[in-house]
C-alpha positions as CSV (number, residue, x, y, z in Angstrom):
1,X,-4.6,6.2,-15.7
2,X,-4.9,8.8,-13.0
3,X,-6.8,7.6,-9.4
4,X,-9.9,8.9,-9.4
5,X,-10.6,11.7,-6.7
6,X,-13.3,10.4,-4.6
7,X,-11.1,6.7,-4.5
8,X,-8.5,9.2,-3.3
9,X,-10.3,10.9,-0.9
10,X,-11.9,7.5,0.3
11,X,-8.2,6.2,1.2
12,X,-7.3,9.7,2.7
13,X,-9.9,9.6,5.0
14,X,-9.7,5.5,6.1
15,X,-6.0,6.8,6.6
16,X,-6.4,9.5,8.3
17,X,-6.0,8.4,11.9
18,X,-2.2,7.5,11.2
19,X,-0.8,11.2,10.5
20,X,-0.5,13.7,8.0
21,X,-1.1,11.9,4.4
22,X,0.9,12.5,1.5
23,X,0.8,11.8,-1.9
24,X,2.8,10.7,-5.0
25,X,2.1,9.9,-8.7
26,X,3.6,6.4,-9.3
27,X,3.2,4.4,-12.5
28,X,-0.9,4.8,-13.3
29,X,-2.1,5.5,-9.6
30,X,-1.0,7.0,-6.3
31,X,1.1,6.5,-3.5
32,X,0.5,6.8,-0.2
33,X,3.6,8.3,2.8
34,X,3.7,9.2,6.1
35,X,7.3,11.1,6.5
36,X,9.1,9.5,3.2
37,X,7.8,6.3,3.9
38,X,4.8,4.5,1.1
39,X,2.9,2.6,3.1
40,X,-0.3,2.7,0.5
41,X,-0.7,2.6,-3.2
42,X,-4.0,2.8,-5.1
43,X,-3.7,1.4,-8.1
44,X,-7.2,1.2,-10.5
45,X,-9.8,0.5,-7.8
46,X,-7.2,-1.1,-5.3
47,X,-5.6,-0.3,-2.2
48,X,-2.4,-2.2,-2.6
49,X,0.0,-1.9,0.6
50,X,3.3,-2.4,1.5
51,X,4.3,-5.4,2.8
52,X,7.6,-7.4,3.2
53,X,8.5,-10.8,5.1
54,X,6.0,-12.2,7.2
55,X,3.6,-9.6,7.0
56,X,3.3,-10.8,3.2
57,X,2.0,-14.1,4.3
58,X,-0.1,-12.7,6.7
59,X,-1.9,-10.9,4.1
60,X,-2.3,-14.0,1.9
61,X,-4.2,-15.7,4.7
62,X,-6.4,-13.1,5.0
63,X,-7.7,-13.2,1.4
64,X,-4.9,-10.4,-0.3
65,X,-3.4,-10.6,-3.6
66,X,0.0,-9.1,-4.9
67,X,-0.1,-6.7,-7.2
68,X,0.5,-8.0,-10.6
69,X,0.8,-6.3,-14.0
70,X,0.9,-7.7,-17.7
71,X,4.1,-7.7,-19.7
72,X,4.5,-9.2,-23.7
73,X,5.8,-12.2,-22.0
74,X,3.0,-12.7,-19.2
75,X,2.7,-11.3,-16.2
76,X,4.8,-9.7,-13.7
77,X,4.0,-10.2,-9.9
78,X,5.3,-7.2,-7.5
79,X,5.2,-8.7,-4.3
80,X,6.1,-6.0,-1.9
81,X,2.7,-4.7,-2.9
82,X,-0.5,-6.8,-1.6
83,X,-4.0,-5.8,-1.9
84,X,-5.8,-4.7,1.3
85,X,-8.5,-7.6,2.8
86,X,-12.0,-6.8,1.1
87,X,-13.2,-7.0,4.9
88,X,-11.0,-4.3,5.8
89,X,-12.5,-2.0,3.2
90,X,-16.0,-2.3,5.3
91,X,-14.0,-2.0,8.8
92,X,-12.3,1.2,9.4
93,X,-10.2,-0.9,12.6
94,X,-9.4,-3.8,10.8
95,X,-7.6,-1.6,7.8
96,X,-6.0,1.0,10.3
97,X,-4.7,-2.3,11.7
98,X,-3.1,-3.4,8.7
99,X,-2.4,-0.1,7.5
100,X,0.1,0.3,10.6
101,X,1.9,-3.2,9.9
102,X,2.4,-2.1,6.3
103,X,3.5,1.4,7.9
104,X,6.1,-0.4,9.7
105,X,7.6,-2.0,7.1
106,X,7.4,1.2,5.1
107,X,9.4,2.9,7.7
108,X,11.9,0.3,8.1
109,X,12.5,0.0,4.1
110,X,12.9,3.7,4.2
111,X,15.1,3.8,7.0
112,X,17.3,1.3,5.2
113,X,17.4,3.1,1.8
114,X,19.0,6.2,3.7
115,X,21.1,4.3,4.9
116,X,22.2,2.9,2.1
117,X,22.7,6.8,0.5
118,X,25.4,7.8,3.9
């Protein structure tokens, strides 16, 4: 299922402040970049975004759930990926706030997979 364009264009512009937004077909949706690194996916009707470590926890207190897909044998849970608060979707500070955390852990994962290709 392709993101539909105004869910698009609502992420785009609660974005915006962070730089010069990119985008990618992945797997049914669209992700997110600054530079090469996906900080943002939307997924259905979700912003999922990229977490890792502690910042994962930290979105589970506030409310987030990791995006989770079915299989034939149940369900598989992606964890790296974690739905933005529901109050940050009414705040435009509070999910610029979160979208730099996930940012930085985009940039660090991205930095570590070139890494990886020297």
């Amino acid at each position: 299922m392709a993101t539909d364009p105004g869910f698009l264009t609502f992420a785009r512009d609660l974005f915006a402040p962070l730089g010069p937004i990119s985008t990618k077909r992945m797997f049914g949706g669209t992700g997110l970049y600054i530079g090469d690194a996906m900080f943002a996916a939307l997924l259905g009707d979700t912003i999922y975004m990229k977490a890792e470590g502690p910042l994962v926890a930290a979105y589970q207190a506030a409310g987030s759930e990791p995006f989770s897909y079915g299989t034939k044998t149940g369900r598989r849970v992606i964890p790296g990926l974690t739905s933005l608060p529901d109050s940050a979707l009414d705040d435009p500070d509070e999910a610029l706030d979160w979208a730099r955390k996930s940012l930085a852990d985009a940039e660090t994962a991205a930095a570590r997979k070139r890494a990886r290709r020297r």
